[in-house]
C-alpha angles and dihedrals in degrees: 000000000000107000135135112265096347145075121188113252104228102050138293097261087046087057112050072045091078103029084063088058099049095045080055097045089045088060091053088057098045098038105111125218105266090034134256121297109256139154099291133041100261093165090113092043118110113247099238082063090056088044100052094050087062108047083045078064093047091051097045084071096068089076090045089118096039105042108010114157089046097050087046088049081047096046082054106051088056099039081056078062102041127359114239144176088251099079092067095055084045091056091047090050094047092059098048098042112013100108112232117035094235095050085046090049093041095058088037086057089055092044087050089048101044088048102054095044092209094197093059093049113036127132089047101080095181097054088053099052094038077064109042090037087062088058090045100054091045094057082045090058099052097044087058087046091051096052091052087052095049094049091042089059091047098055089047094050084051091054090052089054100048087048087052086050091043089051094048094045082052097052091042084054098047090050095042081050092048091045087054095045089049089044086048111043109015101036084053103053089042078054094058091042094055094041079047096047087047092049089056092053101054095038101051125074091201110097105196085059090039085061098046086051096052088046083056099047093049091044085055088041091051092046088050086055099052096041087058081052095052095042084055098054093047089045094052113104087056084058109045107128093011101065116113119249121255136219110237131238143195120236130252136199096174092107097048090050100050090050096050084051099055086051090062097260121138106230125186118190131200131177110192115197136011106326103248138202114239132171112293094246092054089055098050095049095055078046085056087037089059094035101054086037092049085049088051095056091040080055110045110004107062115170092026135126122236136201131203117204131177121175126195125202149101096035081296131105112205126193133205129181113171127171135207121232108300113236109245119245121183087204088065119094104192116199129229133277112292126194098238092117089042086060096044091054088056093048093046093049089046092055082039102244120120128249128213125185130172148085129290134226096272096057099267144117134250138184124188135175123192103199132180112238082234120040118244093221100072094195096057095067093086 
């Protein structure tokens, strides 16, 4: 209910319930014995027929917030026939719900009219406009009511909005405050590893040491590169439109291969479509895409044939590794799930590509990554 300080306890249709009912018990009390005046002579109409018209008008409020300018138009009509206490609830209602201020002051104007039944009561002025002037106030009232309303919804619905930009400044914050933390404590200690394992290399005569030492420094070289990528992509909301232009490249799996091959593994590579340049970030995260589904493969599919395919076409680069049945090996201890495909799925749907992970019908797995030549974040091509 729209009222001023104060809401009705049980809901708002049980409510204009039994307002109805008491609109309709207040007219039993105040009926007079030979009737109220109205449009037409009902001095020879039964009682049970004025009655009724009546409690039809009380009724007709129920539906005052679903239908009100109908159940005002209908309080009306039978107020023409016999004037009754519901038209002023009616105006009320009018002004507070009917949409549209003319079309609420239009049917108000009939209610006030009906109401005051003009032709009964003319000459006497007064006694016209004391009537009409009730109706009138209490339209009146409950415009006033429905505006505060109104207001009062807007104001909520502003607050809402300004929570929902208060949450999202504080999320943009708390990833710009985790992308300096990782820039500040993990890229520099991968920076000492790498400059270590370096060191190691240059400083040893022993080669097979001198090679273990150069796999560690481009690993740590490698995992530099795609934290700056990830950085990028949590900082990116602080760098859209100043984030420097980059050239683009094509992706390339060759490396991958030829190390998988080294490793035993039989890998087969296939590039569909005109070879075409993307962002840099978006290279390097089908790159990511192949390396963490061929070690994978290298983890839990021993035995197993693999195939690399990247697809160009349609300013999108798509790859696919899949996998046949591994061959099973009770030598082999294979570890637990890891959540390196969870974190690639994250990384494809920031940068607005899909991911899709799983085995196939034959028993095999597969792990694709539809990805826009651009990334959809701008902020995450640095």
């Amino acid at each position: 209910m729209l009222t001023i300080g104060w809401r009705p306890a049980w809901g708002p249709a049980a409510f204009d319930i039994a307002l109805a009912l008491g609109v309709a018990t207040l007219y039993e009390l105040q009926m007079g014995k030979g009737g109220v005046a109205g449009l037409v002579d009902r001095s020879s109409w039964p009682l049970g027929l004025i009655q009724s018209l009546h409690a039809l008008a009380a009724f007709a409020l129920a539906a005052r917030r679903l239908a009100p300018f109908a159940s005002a138009a209908g309080v009306g009509v039978l107020t023409l026939l016999s004037p009754t206490v519901a038209a002023l609830v009616a105006a009320y209602s009018a002004g507070a719900y009917v949409a549209g201020r003319r079309r609420a002051w239009v049917v108000i104007t009939g209610l006030a009219v009906a109401f005051a039944q003009p032709w009964d009561y003319l000459p006497d002025v007064g006694e016209v406009a004391g009537l009409a002037s009730m109706v009138v106030a209490a339209g009146m009232l409950g415009t006033y009511v429905g505006a505060r309303h109104r207001h009062a919804r807007e104001l909520a619905m502003q607050a809402r909005r300004e929570q929902e930009t208060l949450a999202e400044r504080a999320r943009a914050e708390e990833r710009t405050r985790i992308a300096g933390e990782m820039h500040d404590l993990i890229t520099h200690r991968v920076s000492l590893m790498v400059l270590q394992a370096g060191a190691l290399r240059t400083s040893t005569a022993d080669e097979s040491v001198r090679r273990i030492a150069e796999e560690l420094r481009r690993a740590g070289c490698q995992t530099l590169e795609e934290l700056r990528d990830l950085v990028g992509v949590l900082r990116a909301e602080d760098q859209i439109g100043t984030a420097p232009a980059a050239v683009p490249v094509v992706p390339d799996m060759s490396d991958l291969v030829a190390t998988s091959r080294a490793a035993g593994v039989p890998v087969e590579a296939h590039v569909v479509g005109a070879a075409a340049a993307v962002s840099p970030v978006i290279a390097r995260a089908a790159h990511r895409v192949a390396q963490e589904a061929l070690t994978n493969v290298h983890k839990h599919a021993p035995g197993a044939r693999v195939c690399v395919e990247v697809r160009h076409g349609d300013g999108r680069v798509r790859v696919a590794v899949r996998n046949t049945r591994a061959v099973p090996n009770p030598d082999i201890r294979r570890d637990g799930p890891g959540t390196g495909l969870a974190g690639l799925r994250t990384r494809v749907e920031l940068l607005g590509g899909e991911f899709r992970a799983g085995p196939d019908p034959d028993g095999g797995f597969e792990v694709v990554a539809d990805l826009p030549a651009v990334p959809a974040n701008p902020g995450a091509t640095r």
